[in-house]
Backbone as a printed PyTorch tensor [residue, N CA C, xyz], in Angstrom:
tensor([[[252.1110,  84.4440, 175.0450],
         [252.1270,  84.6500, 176.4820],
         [253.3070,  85.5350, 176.8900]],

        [[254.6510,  85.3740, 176.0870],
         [255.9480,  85.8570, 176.2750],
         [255.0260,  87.5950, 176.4330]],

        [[255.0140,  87.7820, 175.3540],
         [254.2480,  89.4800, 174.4330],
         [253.6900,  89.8310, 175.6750]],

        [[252.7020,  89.3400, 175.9800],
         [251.3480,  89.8420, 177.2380],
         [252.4970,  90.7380, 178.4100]],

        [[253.1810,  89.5350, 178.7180],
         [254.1390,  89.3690, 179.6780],
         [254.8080,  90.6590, 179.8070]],

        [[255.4610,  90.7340, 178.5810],
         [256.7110,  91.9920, 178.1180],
         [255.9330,  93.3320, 178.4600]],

        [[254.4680,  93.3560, 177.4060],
         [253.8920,  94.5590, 177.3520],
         [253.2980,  94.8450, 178.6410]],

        [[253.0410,  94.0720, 179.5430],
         [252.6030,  94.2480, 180.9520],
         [253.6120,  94.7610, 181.8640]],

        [[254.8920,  94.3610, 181.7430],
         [256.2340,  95.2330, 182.3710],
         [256.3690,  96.3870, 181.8480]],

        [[255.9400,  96.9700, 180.5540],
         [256.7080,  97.7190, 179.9270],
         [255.3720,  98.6280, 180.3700]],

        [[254.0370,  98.4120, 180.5980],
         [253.2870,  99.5600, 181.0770],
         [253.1310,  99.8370, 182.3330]],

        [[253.6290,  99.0170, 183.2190],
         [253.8120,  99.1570, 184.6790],
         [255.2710,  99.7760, 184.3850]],

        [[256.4470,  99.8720, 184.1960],
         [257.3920, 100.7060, 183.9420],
         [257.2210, 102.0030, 183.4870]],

        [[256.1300, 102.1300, 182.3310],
         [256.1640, 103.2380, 182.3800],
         [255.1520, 104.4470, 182.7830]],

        [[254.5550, 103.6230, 183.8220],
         [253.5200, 104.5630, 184.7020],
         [254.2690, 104.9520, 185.3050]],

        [[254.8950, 104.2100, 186.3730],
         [256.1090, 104.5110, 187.2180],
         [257.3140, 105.8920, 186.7380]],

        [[257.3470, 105.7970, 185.9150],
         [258.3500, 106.7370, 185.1760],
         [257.6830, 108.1430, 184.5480]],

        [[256.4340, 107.7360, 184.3710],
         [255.5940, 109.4620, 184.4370],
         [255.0630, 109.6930, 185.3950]],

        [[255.1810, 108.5090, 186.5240],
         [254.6790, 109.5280, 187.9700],
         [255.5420, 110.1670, 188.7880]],

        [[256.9510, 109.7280, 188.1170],
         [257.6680, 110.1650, 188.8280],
         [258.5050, 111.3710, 188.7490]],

        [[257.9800, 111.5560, 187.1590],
         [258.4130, 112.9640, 186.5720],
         [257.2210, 114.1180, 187.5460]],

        [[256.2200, 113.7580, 187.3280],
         [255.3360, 115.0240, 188.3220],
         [255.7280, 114.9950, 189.2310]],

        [[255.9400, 114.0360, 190.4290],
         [256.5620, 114.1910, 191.4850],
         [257.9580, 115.0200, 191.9620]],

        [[258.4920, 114.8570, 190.8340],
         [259.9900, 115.9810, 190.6900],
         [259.3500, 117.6240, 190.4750]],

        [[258.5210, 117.3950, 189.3930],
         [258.4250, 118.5610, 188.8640],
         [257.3670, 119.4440, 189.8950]],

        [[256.4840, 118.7680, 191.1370],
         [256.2110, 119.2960, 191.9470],
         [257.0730, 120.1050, 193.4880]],

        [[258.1130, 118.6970, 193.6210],
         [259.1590, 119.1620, 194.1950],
         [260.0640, 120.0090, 194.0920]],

        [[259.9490, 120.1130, 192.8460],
         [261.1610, 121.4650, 191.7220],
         [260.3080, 122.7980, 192.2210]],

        [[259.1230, 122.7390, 192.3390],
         [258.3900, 123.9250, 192.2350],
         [258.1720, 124.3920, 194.1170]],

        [[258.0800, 123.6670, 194.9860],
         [258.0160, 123.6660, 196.3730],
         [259.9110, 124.4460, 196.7380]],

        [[260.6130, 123.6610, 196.3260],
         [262.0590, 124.2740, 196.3120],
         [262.1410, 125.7370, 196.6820]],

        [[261.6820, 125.9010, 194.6540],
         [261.8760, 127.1380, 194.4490],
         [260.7960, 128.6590, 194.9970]],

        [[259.8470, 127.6260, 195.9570],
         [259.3900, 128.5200, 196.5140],
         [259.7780, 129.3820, 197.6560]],

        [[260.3900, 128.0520, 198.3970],
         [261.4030, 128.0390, 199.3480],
         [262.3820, 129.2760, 199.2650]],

        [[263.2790, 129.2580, 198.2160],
         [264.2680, 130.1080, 197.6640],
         [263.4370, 131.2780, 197.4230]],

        [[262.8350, 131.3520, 196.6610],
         [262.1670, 132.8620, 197.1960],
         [261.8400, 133.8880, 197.9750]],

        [[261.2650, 132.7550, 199.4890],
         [261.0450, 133.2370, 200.5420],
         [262.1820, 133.5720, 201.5190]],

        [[263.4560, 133.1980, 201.0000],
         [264.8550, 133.4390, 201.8680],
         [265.6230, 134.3270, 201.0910]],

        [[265.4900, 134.2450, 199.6650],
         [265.8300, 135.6880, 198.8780],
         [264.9270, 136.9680, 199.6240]],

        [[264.1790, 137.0550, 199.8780],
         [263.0570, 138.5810, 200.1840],
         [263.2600, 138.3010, 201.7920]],

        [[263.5810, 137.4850, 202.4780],
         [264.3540, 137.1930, 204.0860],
         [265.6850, 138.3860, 203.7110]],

        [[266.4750, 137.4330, 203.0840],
         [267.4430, 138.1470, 202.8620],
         [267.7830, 139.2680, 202.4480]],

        [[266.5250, 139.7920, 201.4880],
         [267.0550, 141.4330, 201.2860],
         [266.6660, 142.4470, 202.7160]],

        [[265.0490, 141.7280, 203.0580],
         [264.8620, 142.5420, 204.4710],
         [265.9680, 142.5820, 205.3580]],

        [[266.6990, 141.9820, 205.5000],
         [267.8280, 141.9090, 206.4460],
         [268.9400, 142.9060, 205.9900]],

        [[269.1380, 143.0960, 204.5500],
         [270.1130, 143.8640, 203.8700],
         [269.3300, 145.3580, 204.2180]],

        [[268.3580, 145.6320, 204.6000],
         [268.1090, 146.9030, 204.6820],
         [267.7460, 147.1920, 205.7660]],

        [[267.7910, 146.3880, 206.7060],
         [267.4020, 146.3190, 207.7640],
         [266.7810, 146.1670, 208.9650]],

        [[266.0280, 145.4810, 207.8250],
         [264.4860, 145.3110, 208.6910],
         [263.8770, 143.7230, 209.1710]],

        [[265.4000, 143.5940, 209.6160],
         [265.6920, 141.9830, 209.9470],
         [264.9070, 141.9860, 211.4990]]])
């Protein structure tokens, strides 16, 4: 019963812990989209066409 027990935490732990890696790694990617769009802001502005 102990075993059941253990292995039942240990796969609810580690769903949790690979959903939470996509969730970063989606957020990582929204970021850096972000940053893109204020890099090419920012050069229009460097040339003038702010």
């Amino acid at each position: 019963m102990k075993r059941l027990i253990a292995l039942m935490l240990l796969a609810m732990f580690s769903m949790g812990t690979l959903t939470a890696c996509n969730t970063m790694a989606g957020a990582g990617e929204d970021i850096q989209e972000a940053g893109g769009a204020i890099e090419e802001q920012a050069r229009d502005c460097d040339v003038g066409e702010c």
